[in-house]
C-alpha positions as YAML, in Angstrom:
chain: A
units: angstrom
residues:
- id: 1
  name: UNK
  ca: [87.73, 101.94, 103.84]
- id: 2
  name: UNK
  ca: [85.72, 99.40, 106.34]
- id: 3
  name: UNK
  ca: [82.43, 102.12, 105.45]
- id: 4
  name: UNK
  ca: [79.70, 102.19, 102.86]
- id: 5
  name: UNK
  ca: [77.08, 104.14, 102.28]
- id: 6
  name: UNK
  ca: [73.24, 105.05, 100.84]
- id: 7
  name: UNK
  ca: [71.31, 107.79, 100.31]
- id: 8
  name: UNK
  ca: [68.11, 107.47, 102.33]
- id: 9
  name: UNK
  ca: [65.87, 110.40, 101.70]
- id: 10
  name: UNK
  ca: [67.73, 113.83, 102.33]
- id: 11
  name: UNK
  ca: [70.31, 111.98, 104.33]
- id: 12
  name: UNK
  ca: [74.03, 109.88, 103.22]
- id: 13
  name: UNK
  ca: [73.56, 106.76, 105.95]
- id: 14
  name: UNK
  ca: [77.11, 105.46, 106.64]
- id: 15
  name: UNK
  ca: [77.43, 101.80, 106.76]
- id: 16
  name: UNK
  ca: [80.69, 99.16, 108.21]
- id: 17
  name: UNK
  ca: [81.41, 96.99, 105.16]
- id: 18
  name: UNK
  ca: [82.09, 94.14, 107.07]
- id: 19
  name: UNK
  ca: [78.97, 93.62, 109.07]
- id: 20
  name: UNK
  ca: [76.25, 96.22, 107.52]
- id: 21
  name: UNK
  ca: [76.04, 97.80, 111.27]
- id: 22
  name: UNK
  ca: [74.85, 101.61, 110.75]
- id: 23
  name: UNK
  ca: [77.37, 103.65, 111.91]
- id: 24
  name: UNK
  ca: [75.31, 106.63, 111.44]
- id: 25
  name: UNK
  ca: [74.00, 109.53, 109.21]
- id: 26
  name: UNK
  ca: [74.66, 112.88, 107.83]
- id: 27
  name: UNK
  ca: [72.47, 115.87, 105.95]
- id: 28
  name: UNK
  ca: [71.93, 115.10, 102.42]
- id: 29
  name: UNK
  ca: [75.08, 116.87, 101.09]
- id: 30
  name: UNK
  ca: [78.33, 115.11, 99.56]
- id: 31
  name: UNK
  ca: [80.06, 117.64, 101.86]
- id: 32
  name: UNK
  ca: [78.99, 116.58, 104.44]
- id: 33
  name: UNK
  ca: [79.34, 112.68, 104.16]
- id: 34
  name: UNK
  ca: [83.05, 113.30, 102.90]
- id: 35
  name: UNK
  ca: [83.52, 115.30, 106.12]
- id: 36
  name: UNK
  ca: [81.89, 112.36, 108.12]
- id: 37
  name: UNK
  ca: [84.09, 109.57, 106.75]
- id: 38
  name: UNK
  ca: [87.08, 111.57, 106.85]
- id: 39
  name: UNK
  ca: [86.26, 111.98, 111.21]
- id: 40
  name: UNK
  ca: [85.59, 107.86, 111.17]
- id: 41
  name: UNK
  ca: [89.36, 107.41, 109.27]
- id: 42
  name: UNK
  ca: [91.04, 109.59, 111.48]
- id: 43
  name: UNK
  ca: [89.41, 107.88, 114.69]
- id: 44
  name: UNK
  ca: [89.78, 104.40, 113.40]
- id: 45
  name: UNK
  ca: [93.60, 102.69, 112.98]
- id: 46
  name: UNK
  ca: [95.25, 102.70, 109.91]
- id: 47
  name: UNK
  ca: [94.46, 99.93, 107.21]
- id: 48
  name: UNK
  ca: [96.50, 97.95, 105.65]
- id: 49
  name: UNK
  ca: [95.35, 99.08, 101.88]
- id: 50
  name: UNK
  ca: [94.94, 102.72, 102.99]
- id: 51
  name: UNK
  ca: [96.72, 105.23, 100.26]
- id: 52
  name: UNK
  ca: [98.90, 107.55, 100.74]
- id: 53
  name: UNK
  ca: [99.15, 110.53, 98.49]
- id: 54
  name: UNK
  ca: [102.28, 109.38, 96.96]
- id: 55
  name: UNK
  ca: [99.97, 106.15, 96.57]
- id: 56
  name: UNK
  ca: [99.76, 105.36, 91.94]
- id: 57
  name: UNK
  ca: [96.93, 107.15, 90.78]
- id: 58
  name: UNK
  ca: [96.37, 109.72, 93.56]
- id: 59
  name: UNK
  ca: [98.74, 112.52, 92.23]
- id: 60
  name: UNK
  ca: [96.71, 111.86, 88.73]
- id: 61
  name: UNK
  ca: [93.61, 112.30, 90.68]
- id: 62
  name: UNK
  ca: [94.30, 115.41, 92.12]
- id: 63
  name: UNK
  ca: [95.56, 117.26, 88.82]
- id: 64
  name: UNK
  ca: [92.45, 116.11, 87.09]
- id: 65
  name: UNK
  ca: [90.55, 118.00, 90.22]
- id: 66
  name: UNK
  ca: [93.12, 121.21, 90.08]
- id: 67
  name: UNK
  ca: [92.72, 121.43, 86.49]
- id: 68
  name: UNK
  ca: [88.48, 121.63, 87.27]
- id: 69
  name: UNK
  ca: [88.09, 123.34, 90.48]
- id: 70
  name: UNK
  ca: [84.99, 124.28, 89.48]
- id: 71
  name: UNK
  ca: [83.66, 120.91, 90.08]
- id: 72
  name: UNK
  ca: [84.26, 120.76, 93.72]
- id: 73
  name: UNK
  ca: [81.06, 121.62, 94.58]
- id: 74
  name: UNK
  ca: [79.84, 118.53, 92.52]
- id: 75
  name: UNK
  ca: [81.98, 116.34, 94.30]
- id: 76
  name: UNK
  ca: [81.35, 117.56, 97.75]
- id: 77
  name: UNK
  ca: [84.15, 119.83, 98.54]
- id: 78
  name: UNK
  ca: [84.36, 123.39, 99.36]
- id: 79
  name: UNK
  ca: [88.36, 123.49, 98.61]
- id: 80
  name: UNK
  ca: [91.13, 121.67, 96.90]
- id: 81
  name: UNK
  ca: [92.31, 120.80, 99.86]
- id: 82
  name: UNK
  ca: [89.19, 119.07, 101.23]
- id: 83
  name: UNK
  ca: [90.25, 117.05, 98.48]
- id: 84
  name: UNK
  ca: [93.60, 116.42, 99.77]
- id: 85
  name: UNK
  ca: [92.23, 115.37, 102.90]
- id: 86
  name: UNK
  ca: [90.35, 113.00, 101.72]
- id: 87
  name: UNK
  ca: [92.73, 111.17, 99.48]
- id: 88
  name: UNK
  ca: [95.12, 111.01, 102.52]
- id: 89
  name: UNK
  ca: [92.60, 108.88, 104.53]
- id: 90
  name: UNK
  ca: [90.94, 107.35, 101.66]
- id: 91
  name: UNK
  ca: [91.72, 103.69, 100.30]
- id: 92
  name: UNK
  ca: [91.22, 102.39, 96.93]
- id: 93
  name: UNK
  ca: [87.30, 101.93, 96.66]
- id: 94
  name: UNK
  ca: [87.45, 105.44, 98.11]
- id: 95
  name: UNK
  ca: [90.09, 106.55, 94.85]
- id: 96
  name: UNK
  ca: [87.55, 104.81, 92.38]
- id: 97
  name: UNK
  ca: [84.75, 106.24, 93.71]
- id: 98
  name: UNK
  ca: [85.71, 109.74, 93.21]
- id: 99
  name: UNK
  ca: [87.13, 108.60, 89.63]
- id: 100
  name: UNK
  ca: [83.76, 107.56, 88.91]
- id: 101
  name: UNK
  ca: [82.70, 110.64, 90.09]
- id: 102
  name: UNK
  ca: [85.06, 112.69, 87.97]
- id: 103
  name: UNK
  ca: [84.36, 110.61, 84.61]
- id: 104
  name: UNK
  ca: [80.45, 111.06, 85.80]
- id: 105
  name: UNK
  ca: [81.28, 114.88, 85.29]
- id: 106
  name: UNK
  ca: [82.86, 114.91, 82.46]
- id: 107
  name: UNK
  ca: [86.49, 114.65, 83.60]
- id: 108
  name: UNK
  ca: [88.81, 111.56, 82.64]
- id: 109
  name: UNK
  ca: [91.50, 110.84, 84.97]
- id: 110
  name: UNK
  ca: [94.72, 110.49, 82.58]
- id: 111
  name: UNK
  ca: [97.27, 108.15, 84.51]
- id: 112
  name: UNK
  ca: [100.64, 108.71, 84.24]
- id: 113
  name: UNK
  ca: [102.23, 105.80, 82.69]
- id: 114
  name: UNK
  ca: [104.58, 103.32, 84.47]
- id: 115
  name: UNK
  ca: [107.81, 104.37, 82.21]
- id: 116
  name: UNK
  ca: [107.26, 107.97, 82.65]
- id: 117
  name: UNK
  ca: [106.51, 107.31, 86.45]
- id: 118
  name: UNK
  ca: [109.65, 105.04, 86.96]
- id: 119
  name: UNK
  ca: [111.54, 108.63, 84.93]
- id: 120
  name: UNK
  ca: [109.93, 110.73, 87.46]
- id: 121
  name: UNK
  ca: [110.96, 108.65, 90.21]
- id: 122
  name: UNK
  ca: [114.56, 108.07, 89.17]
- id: 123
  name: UNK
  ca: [114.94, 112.11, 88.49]
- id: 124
  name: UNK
  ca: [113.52, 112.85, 91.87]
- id: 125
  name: UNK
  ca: [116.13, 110.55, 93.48]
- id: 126
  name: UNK
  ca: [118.84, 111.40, 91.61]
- id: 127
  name: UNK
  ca: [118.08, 115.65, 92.73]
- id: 128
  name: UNK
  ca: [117.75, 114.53, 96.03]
- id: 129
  name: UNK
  ca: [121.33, 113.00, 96.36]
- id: 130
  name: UNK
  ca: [122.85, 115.83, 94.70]
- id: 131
  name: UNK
  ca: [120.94, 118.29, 97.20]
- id: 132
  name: UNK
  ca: [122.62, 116.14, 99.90]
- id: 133
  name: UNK
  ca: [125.81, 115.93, 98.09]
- id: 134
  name: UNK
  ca: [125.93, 120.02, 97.92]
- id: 135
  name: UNK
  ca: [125.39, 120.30, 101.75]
...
């Protein structure tokens, strides 16, 4: 993500990475800043480190979220799928930063590990050609 931020008083103040130009500011609520950046991905082009939500770690993100919906309101979301949003135009300082903000709550993000994710992948393929096969 090319944006930073800081809390200044009741307001998040959004920030370009690159050259520390404001970009501008929000009310004083994680909600809102989330919804801010989210409007600044979708209007700037793609980057070249952006996730995807098939991106490693993401899907292990978003279970530890469903499993504490509760939290969302800590984190700045009214629903899971503000979440979801977010993730898909997020990049990975984005994915740490809500990871910190997880483990912050209480919540540990448990990544699935590479053998079990190379399994998944495999099985996933391998129903996929048999769907096709079928037709």
């Amino acid at each position: 993500m090319p944006y930073t931020y800081k809390k200044q008083g009741d307001q998040y103040c959004v920030y370009k990475k690159d050259t520390g130009k404001k970009v501008g500011c929000t009310d004083g609520t994680k909600e809102a800043l989330n919804k801010y950046l989210a409007v600044l991905h979708m209007s700037t082009n793609k980057m070249k480190n952006e996730l995807t939500l098939t991106s490693a770690g993401v899907k292990d993100i978003l279970k530890a979220v469903l499993n504490h919906l509760e939290l969302l309101p800590k984190l700045g979301f009214k629903k899971f799928k503000d979440v979801i949003e977010y993730l898909r135009y997020a990049d990975q300082d984005d994915q740490k930063h809500l990871e910190d903000e997880l483990k912050a709550l209480g919540v540990n993000v448990v990544y699935e590990s590479k053998e079990s994710l190379v399994r998944r992948v495999i099985k996933e393929e391998v129903a996929k050609m048999l769907k096709k096969r079928k037709k």
